[in-house]
C-alpha positions in Angstrom: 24.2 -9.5 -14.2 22.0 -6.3 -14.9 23.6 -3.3 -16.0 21.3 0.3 -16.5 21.5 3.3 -17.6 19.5 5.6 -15.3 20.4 8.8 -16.7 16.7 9.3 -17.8 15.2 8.3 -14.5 16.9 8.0 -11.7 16.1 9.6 -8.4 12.2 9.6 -10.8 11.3 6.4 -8.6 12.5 4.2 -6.1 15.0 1.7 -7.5 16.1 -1.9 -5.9 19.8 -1.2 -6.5 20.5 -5.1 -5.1 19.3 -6.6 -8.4 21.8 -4.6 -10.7 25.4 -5.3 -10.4 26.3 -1.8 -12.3 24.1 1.3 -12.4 25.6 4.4 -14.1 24.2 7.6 -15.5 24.9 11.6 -16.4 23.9 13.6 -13.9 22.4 16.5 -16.0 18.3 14.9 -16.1 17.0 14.7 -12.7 20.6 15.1 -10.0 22.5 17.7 -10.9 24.5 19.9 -13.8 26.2 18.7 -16.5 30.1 17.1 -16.2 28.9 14.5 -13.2 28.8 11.0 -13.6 27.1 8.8 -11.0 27.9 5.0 -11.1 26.7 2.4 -8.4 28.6 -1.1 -8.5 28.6 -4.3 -6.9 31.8 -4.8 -5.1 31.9 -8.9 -6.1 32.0 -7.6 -9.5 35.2 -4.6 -9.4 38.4 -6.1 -11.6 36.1 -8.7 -13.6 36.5 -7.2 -16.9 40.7 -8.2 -16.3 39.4 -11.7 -16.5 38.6 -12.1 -20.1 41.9 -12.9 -22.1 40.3 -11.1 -25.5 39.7 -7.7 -23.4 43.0 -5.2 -23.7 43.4 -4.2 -19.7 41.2 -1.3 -18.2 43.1 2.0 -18.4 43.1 3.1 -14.6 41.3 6.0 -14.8 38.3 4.0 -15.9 39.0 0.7 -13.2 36.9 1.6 -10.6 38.6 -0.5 -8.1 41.3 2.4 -8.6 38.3 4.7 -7.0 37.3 2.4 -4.3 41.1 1.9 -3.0 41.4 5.8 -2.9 37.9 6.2 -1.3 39.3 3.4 1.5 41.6 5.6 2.3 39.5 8.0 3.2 42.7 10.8 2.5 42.0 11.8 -1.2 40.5 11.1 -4.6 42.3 9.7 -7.7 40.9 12.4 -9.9 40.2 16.0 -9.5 36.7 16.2 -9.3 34.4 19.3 -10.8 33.4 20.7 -7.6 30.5 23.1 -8.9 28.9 20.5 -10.3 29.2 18.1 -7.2 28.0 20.6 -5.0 24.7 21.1 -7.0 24.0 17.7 -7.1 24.4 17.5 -3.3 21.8 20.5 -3.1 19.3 18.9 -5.7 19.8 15.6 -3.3 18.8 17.9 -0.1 15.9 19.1 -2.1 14.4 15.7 -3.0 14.8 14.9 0.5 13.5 17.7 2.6 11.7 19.9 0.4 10.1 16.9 -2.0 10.3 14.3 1.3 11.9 11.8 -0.8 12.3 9.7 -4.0 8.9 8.1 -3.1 7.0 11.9 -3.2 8.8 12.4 -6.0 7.4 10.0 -7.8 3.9 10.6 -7.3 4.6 14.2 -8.5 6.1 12.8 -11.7 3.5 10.6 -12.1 1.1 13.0 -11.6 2.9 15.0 -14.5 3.1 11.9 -17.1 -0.9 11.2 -16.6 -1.6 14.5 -17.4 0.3 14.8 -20.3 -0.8 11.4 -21.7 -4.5 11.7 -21.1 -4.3 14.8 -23.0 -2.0 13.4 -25.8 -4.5 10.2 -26.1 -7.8 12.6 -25.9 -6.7 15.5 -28.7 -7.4 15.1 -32.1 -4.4 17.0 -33.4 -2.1 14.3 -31.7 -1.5 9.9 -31.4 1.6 8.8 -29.0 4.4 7.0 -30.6 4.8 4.4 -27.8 2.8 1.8 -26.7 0.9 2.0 -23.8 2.6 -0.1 -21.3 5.8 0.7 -22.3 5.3 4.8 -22.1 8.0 6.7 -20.0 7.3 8.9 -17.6 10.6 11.0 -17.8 10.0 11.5 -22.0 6.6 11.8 -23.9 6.8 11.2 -27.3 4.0 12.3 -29.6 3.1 13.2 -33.7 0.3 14.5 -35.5 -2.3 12.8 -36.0 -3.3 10.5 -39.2 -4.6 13.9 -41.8 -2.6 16.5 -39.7 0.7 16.1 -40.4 0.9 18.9 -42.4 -0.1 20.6 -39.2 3.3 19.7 -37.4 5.2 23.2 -38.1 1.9 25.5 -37.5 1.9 23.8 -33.6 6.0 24.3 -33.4 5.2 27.9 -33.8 2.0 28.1 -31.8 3.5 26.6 -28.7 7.0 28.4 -29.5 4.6 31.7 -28.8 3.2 30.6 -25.6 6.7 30.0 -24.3 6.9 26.1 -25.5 10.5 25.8 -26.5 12.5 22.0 -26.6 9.6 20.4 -27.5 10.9 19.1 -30.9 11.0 15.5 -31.4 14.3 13.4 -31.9 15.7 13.7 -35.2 14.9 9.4 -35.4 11.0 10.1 -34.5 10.0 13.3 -35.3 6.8 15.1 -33.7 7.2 16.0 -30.4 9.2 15.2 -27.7 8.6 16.6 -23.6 11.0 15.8 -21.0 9.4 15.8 -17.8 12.2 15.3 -15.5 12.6 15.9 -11.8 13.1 20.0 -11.9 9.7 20.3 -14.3 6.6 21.8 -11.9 3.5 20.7 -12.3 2.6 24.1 -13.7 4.5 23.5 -16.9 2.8 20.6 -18.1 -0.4 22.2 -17.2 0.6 24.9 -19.3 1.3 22.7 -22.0 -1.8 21.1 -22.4 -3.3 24.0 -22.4 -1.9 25.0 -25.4 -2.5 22.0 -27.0 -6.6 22.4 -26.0 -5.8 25.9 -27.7 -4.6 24.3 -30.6 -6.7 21.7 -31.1 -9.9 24.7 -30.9 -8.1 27.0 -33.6 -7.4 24.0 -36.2 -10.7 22.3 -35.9 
């Protein structure tokens, strides 16, 4: 049975749900706000967890067979549910739909995004990926400085802090550089974002 977290990419692509049994995610990356949790499960597999003798029982807030009953009721939930931050999701969901025209269009925006990023991550001198090839993301680039610039890695924080380029630092186990792409990025940020690395490249040559 395949479980995934999706809270990187989903609603990036079209995803076969039938060949996961559990799909679960935060909300906050490309559906909606922080304090939403989205979780897709197999009904065959609700209550299995019970079955193993060495597992203490599932508290009930956290048996989702608790949330199915109370959704089969179609009266009530079984927890109070943060309202805000449903109701944002269900606009982002309307916007992917009839604005974007769907999870497919959305992912040829994305992907238009990720190419343009990486070609210009692979073609500038200041800068090498940390991930292979075939196994890039297109929600998350990862990048450093090149082999003879690291010393150079503070002098482009600052240049691209300038032009407006803030969050881009790398996670603390990586380093370098780190752009999140996700559904709510236009295609005019990343555009600006080469840009200034072009800029960069030019001034430290």
């Amino acid at each position: 049975m395949l479980v995934a977290d999706m809270s990187s990419d989903i609603m990036s692509r079209p995803v076969d749900v039938k060949k996961y049994g559990l799909i679960y995610g935060g909300a906050q990356k490309n559906v909606g706000p922080a304090g939403v949790t989205f979780y897709i499960v197999r009904k065959d597999i609700l209550g299995k967890i019970t079955d193993r003798q060495y597992m203490n029982p599932l508290p009930t807030m956290v048996d989702f067979r608790t949330h199915a009953a109370e959704e089969a009721k179609n009266i009530s939930m079984f927890n109070t549910p943060p309202v805000s931050a449903i109701f944002v999701m269900h606009e982002t969901l309307k916007w992917v739909k009839n604005t974007i025209g769907g999870v497919k269009e959305m992912e040829k925006i994305n992907l238009k995004k990720s190419k343009m990023l990486y070609e210009e991550i692979d073609r500038n001198s200041m800068f090498r990926g940390t991930a292979e090839k075939e196994d890039r993301s297109i929600m998350n680039h990862c990048w450093v400085m090149a082999e003879g610039r690291e010393n150079l890695q503070d002098a482009f924080m600052a240049f691209a802090k300038e032009r407006g380029m803030v969050g881009i630092k790398g996670h603390r186990s990586v380093g370098g550089f780190r752009a999140s792409l996700y559904n709510a990025c236009p295609v005019e940020a990343v555009e600006a974002l080469v840009q200034c690395m072009q800029d960069f490249e030019k001034a430290n040559k």
